[in-house]
C-alpha positions in Angstrom: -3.1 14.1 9.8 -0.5 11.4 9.7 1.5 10.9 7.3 1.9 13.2 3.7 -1.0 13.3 1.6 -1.6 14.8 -2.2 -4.2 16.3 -3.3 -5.1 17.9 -6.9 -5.6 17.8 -10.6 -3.5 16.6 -13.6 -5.0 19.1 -16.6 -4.9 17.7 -20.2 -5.3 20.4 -23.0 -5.9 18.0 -25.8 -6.8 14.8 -26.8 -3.2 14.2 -27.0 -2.6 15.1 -23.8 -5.1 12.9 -22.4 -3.5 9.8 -24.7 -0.3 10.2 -23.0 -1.7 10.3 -19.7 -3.8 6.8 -20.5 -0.7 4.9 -22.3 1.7 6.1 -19.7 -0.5 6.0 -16.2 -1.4 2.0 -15.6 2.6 1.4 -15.7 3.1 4.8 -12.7 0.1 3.5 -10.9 1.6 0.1 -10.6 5.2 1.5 -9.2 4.1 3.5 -7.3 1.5 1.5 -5.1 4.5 -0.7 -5.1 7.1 1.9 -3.5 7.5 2.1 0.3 5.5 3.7 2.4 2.5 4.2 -0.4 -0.5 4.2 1.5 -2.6 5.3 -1.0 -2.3 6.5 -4.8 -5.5 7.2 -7.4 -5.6 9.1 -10.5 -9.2 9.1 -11.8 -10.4 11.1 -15.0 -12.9 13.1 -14.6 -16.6 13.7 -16.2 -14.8 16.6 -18.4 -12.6 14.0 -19.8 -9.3 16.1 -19.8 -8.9 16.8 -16.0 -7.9 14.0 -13.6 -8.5 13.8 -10.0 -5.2 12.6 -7.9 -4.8 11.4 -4.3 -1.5 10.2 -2.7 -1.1 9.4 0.8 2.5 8.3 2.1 4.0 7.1 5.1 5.6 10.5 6.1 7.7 13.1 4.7 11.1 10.4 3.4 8.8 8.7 1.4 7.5 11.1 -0.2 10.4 12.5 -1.4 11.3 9.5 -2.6 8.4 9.1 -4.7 8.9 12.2 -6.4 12.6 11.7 -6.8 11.7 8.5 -8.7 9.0 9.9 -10.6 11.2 13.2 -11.9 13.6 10.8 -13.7 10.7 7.7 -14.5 9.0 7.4 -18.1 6.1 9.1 -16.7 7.6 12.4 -15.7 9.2 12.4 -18.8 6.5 11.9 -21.2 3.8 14.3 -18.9 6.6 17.0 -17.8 4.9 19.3 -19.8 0.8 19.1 -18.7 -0.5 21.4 -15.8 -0.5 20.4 -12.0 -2.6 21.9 -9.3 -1.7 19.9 -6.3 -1.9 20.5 -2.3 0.7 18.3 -0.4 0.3 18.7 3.4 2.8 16.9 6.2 5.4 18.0 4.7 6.0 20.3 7.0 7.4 17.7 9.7 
């Protein structure tokens, strides 16, 4: 594989949860499709309607770490901090 790619769920607990994620996520998709060295970024809810499907693909290891440094301090990290992550990240290891 080239490159760093993310694979995983975002897990909502409530309907609140999943408002959050659906006020905050057009704004996160948007920057970060625009960051360097995004190849690929989708966050898709799922048929259960609190679990979404994400997969991230960057140019290499740099970017990647970019991304989440931006992210950690962004509205979006903020406001979803607290909802469950079961993510995969391979490359990194470059």
């Amino acid at each position: 594989m080239d490159g760093v790619r993310l694979t995983g769920q975002l897990v909502c607990r409530t309907d609140d949860d999943v408002r959050v994620v659906t006020e905050h996520l057009p704004e996160h998709v948007r920057l970060t499709r625009a960051e360097p060295g995004c190849r690929r970024f989708d966050v898709v809810l799922s048929g259960d309607g609190l679990t979404w499907q994400v997969e991230e693909a960057f140019d290499g290891p740099d970017a990647f770490r970019a991304h989440q440094a931006r992210v950690s301090t962004s509205r979006w990290g903020r406001a979803t901090a607290h909802l469950e992550r079961r993510y995969a990240v391979e490359g990194m290891d470059r």
